[in-house]
FITORLUM-605441 format. One line per 5 residues: number of its first residue (from 1); their letters; for each residue x, y, z of C-alpha. Coordinates in pm, 1 decimal. Layout:
<sites>
NUM	A	X:Y:Z  ...
</sites>
This chain:
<sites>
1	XXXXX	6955.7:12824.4:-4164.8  6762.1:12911.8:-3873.9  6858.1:13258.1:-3663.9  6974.9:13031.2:-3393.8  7199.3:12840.1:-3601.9
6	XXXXX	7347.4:13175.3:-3677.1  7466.0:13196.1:-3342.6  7629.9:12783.5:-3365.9  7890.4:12722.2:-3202.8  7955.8:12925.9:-2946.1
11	XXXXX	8241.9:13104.2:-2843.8  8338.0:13016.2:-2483.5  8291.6:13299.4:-2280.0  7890.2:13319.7:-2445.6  7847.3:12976.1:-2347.6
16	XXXXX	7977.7:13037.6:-1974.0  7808.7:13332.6:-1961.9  7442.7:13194.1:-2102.4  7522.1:12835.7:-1879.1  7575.0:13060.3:-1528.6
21	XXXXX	7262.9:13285.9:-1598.6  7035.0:12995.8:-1654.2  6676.7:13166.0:-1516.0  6895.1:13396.3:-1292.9  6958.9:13770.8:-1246.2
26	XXXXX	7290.7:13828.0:-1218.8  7564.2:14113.0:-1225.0  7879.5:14100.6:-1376.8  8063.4:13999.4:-1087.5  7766.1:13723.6:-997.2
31	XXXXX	7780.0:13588.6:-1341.2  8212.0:13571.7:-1276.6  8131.3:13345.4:-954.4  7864.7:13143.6:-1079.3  8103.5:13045.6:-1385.7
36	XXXXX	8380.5:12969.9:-1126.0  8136.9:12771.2:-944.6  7934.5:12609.9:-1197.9  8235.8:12480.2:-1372.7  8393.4:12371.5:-1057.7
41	XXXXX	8708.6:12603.7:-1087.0  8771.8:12466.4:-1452.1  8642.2:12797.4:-1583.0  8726.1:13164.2:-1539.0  8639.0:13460.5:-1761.8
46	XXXXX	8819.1:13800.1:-1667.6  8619.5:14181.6:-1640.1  8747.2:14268.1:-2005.5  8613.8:13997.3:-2144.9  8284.4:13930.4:-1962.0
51	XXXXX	8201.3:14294.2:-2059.2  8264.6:14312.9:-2378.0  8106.6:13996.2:-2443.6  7789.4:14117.5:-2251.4  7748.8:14407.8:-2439.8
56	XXXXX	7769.7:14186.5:-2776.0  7507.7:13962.4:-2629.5  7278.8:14250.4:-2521.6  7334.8:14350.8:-2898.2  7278.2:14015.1:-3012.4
61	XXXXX	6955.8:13972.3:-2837.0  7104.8:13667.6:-2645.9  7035.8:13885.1:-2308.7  6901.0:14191.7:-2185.8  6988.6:14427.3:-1880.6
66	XXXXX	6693.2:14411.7:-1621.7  6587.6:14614.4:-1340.9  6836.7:14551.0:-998.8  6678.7:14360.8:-724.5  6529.8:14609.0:-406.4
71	XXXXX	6843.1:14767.0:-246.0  7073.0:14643.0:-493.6  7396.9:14870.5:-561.7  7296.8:15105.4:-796.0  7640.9:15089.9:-1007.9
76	XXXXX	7583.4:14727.4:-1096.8  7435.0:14620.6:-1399.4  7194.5:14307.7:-1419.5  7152.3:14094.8:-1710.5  6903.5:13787.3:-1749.8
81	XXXXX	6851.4:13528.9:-2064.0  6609.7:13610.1:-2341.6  6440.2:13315.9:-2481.5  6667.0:13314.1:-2775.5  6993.0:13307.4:-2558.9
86	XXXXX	6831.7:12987.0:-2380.8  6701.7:12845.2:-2737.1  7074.6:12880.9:-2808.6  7232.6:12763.6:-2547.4  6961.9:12454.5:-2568.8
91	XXXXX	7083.3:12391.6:-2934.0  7476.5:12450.7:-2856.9  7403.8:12128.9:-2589.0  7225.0:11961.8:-2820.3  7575.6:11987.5:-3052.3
96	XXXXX	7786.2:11910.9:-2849.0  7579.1:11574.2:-2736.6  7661.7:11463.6:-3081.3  7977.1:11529.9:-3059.0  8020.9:11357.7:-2778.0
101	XXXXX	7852.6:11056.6:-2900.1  8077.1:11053.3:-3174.2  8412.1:11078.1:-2962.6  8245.2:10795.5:-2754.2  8192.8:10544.3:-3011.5
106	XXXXX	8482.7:10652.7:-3230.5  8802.0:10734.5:-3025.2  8708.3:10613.4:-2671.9  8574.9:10267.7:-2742.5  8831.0:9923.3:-2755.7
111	X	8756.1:9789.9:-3103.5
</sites>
């Protein structure tokens, strides 16, 4: 078992969380939007959980806190993607492909 296998299959709010970042720098409340956004509404993860969850991904190694952009509130917190979190997130896609391919030509096809 590889280490990111260890990390296979994600919990929801890591996979939200990893999917808004992308290459960004975000803030807790930036990360919130971009999940609203990126899943077009369908998705919403609330303070208690994105924070705890961040904090087990810092832990984790999945994503680190970086340095806030040039006048950036000094209160907020900004977290990025290591290259493991996007290995991870790379390999939870590549999963769930298969999955899908499997629902496609096993429960959504006439035959």
């Amino acid at each position: 078992m590889s280490r990111i296998d260890e990390f296979l299959p994600l919990s929801t709010p890591v996979l939200h969380i990893l999917l808004a970042l992308g290459s960004e720098r975000l803030h807790g409340l930036g990360i919130m939007d971009a999940i609203r956004a990126k899943s077009e509404g369908r998705a919403v993860i609330l303070p208690g959980t994105l924070y705890v969850t961040l904090n087990r991904m810092v832990d984790d190694g999945l994503i680190v806190e970086v340095d806030r952009p040039e006048g950036a509130d000094a209160r907020r917190k900004y977290y990025r993607s290591t290259d493991l979190g996007r290995e991870v997130v790379g390999a939870e896609m590549q999963r769930m492909s298969v999955l899908m391919d499997v629902a496609r030509r096993d429960l959504l096809t006439d035959g």
